[in-house]
C-alpha positions as CSV (number, residue, x, y, z in Angstrom):
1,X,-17.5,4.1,-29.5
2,X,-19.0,1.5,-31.9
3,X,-22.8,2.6,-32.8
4,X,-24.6,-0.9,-31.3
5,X,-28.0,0.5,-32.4
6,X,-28.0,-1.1,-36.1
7,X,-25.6,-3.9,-38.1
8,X,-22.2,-2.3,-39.1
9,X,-21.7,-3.5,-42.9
10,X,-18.1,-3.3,-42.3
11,X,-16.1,-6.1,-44.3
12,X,-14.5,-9.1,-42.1
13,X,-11.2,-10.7,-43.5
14,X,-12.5,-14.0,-43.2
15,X,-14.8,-12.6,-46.1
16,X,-12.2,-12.6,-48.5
17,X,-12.6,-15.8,-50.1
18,X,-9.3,-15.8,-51.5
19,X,-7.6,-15.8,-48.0
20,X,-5.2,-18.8,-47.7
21,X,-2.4,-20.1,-45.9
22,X,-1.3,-20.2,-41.9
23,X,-3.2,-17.3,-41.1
24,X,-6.7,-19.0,-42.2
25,X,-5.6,-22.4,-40.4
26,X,-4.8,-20.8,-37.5
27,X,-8.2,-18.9,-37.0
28,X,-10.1,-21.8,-37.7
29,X,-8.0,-23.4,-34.9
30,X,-8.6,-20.8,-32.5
31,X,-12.4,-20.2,-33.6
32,X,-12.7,-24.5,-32.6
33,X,-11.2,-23.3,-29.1
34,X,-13.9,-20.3,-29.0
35,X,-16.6,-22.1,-29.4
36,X,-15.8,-24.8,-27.0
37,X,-15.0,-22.4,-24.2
38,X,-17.3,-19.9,-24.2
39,X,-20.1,-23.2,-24.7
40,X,-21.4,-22.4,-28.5
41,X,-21.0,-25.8,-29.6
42,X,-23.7,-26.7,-27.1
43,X,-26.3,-24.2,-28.5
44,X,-26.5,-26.1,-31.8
45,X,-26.5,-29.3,-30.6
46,X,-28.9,-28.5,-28.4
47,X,-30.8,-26.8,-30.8
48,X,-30.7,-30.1,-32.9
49,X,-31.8,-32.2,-30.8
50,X,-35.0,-29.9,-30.0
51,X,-35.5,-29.8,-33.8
52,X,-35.3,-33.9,-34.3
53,X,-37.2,-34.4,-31.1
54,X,-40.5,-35.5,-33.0
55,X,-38.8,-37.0,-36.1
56,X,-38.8,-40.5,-36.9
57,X,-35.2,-41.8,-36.7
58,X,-35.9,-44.6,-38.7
59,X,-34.2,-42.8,-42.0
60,X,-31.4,-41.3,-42.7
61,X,-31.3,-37.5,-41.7
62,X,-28.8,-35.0,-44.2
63,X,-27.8,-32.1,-42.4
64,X,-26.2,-29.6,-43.7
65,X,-23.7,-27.3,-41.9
66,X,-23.4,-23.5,-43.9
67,X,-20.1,-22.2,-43.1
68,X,-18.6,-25.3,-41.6
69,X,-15.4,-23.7,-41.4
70,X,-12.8,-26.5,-39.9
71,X,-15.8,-28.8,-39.3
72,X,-15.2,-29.6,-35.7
73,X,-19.8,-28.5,-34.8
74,X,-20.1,-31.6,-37.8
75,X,-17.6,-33.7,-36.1
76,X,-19.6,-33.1,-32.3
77,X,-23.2,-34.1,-34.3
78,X,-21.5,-37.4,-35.9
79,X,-20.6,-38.2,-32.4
80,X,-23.9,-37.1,-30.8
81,X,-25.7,-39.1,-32.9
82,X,-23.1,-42.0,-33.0
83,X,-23.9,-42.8,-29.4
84,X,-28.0,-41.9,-29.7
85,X,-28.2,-44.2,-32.6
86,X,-29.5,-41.5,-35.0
87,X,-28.6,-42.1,-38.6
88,X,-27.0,-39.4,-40.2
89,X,-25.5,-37.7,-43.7
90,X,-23.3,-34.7,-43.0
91,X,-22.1,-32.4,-45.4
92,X,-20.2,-29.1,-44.7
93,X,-19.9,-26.5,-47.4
94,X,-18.4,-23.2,-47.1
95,X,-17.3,-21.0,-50.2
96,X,-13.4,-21.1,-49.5
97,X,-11.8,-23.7,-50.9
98,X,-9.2,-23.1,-48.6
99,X,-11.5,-23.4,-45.3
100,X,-12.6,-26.8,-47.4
101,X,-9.0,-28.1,-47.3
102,X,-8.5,-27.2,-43.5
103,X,-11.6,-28.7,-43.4
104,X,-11.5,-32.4,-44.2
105,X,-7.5,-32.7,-43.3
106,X,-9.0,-31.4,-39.7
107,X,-11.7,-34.0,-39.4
108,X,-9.4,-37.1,-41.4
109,X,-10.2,-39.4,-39.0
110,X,-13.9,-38.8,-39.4
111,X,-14.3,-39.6,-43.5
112,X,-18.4,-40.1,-43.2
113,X,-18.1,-36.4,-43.0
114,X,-18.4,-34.9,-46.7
115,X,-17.3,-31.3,-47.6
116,X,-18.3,-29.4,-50.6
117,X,-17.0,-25.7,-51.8
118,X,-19.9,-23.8,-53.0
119,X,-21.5,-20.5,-52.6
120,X,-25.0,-21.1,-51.0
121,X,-26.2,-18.0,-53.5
122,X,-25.3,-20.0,-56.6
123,X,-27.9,-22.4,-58.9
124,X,-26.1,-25.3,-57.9
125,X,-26.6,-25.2,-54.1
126,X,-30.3,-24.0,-54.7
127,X,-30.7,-27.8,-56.5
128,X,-29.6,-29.8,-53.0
129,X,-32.2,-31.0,-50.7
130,X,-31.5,-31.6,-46.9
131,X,-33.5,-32.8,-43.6
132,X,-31.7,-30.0,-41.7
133,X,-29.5,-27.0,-42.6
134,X,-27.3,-25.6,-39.3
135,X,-24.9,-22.3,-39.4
136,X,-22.7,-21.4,-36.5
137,X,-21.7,-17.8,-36.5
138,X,-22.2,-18.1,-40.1
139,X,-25.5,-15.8,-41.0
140,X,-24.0,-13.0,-39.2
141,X,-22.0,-12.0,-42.5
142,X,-25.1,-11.5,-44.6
143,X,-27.4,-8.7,-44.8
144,X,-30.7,-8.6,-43.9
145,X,-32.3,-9.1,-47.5
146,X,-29.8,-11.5,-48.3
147,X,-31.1,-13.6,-45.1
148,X,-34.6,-13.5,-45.8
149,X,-34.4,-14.3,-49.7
150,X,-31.9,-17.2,-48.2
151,X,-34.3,-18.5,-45.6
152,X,-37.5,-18.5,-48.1
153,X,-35.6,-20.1,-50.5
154,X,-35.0,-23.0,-48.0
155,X,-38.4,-23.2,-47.5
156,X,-37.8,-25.5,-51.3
157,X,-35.0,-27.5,-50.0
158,X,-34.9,-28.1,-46.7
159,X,-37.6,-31.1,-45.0
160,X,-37.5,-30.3,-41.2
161,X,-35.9,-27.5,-40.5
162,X,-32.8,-25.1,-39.7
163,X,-30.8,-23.6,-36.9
164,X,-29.0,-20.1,-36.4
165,X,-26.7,-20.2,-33.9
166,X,-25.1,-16.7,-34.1
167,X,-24.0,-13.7,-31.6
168,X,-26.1,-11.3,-29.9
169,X,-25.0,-7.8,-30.6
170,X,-24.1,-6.3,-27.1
171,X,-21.6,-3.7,-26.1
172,X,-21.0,-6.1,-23.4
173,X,-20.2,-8.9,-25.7
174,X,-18.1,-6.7,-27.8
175,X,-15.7,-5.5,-25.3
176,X,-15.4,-8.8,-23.8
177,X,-14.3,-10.4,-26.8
178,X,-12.4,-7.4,-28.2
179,X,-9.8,-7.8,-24.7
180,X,-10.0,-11.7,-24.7
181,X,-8.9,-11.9,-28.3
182,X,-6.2,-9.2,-28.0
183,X,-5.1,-10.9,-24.8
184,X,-5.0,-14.2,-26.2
185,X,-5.1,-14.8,-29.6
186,X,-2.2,-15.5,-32.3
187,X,-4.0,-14.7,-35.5
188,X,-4.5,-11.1,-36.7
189,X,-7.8,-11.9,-38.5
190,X,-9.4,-13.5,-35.1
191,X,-7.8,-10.3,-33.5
192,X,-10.1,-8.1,-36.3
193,X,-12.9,-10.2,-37.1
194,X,-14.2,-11.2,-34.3
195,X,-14.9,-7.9,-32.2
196,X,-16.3,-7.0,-35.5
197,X,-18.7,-9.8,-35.7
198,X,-20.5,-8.7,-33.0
199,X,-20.9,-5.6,-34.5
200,X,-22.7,-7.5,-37.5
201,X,-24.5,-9.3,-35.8
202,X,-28.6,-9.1,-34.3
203,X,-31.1,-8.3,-32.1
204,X,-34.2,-10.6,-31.2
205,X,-36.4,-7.9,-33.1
206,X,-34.0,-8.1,-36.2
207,X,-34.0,-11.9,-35.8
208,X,-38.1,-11.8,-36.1
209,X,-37.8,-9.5,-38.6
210,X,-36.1,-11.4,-41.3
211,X,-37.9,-14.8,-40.6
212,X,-41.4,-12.9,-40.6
213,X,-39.8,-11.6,-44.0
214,X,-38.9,-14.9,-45.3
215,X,-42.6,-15.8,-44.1
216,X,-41.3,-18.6,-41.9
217,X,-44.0,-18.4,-38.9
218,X,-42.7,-21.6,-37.4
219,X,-40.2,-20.6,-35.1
220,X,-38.4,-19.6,-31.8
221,X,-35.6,-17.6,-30.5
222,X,-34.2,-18.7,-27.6
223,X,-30.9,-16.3,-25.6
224,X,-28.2,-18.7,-24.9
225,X,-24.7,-18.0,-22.8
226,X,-22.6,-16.4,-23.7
227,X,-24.6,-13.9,-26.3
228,X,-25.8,-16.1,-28.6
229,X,-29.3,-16.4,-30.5
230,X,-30.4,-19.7,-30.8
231,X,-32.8,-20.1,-33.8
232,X,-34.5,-23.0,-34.6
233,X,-37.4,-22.8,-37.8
234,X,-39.8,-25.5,-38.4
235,X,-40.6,-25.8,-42.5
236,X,-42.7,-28.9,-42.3
């Protein structure tokens, strides 16, 4: 029986950032369909919106999606704020040049969408500035000290603010997505990865704990269906 009390540090495949090929494309694939099922996409967007609520739309907004993966969350906001007349930048970086190609073949049709592969630990990413920096089931692959040193260091870069949208580790939410995945998905790293990512993933007090570390004191955590933490941190 998995030990739910702390974050396993075990290693994810999806970690590898060497992984290429049919295997890769066909996670990201099915990791599209996850989120749209099981209603994740809607916790960032909503998140968003709560964040841009009180910001004057008259400028151009860059946000900034960590982890993008096949890019489909920065394909939903282009079209959210398509039809609410919001203008928008959008970038999606991820460190896998491989994910990057997937990446902007998946969202062709949608060319204002700009994808960069960087590591958001290296010099060069700590130079960008953005309105807004999102991560979908992104943060969980960090440790805590990495998070915290991450998040103060946005404090710098980032003008409004940023989102977490990531899973609530559960035993409930482990199992669950352990038998769906085994039931139903084709790729052996979705198979792996994702019971594991629950495993990796937080608690509300672990949550607090790294943005009280960060010293962001600007913030909320919200529980959203179906066990995810919905973050969203004011900087200014």
């Amino acid at each position: 029986m998995p030990d739910f009390s702390i974050r396993s540090t075990a290693i994810e495949i999806m970690d590898d950032l060497d992984c290429s090929g049919e295997v890769v494309d066909q996670t990201l694939r099915e990791l599209e369909f996850i989120n749209a099922w099981l209603g994740g996409n809607h916790v960032t967007i909503d998140a968003l919106k709560k964040l841009l609520k009180n910001v004057r739309s008259t400028r151009q907004i860059v946000i900034a999606d960590l982890g993008c993966g096949g890019g489909d969350m920065l394909r939903l906001i282009h079209q959210w704020a398509r039809k609410n007349k919001v203008d928008v930048k959008l970038v999606g970086i991820d460190a896998n040049p491989n994910i990057i190609r997937f990446a902007r073949e998946n969202q062709k049709d949608f060319p204002e969408i700009g994808f960069l592969s960087m590591d958001i630990f290296s010099e060069e990413f700590r130079t960008m500035r953005f309105d807004v920096v999102i991560g979908t089931l992104f943060y969980h692959h960090f440790s805590n000290h990495q998070l915290s040193t991450f998040f103060s260091q946005l404090k710098k870069q980032v003008d409004v603010g940023f989102i977490i949208n990531d899973i609530h580790r559960h035993s409930l939410a482990y199992h669950s997505i352990r038998f769906l995945t085994q039931l139903f998905s084709k790729s052996a790293m979705v198979k792996y990865d994702a019971p594991l990512s629950v495993l990796r993933a937080f608690t509300k007090t672990e949550l607090t704990d790294i943005m009280r570390e960060a010293t962001i004191t600007d913030f909320v955590i919200y529980w959203k269906w179906a066990f995810r933490w919905q973050v969203i941190a004011k900087l200014h």
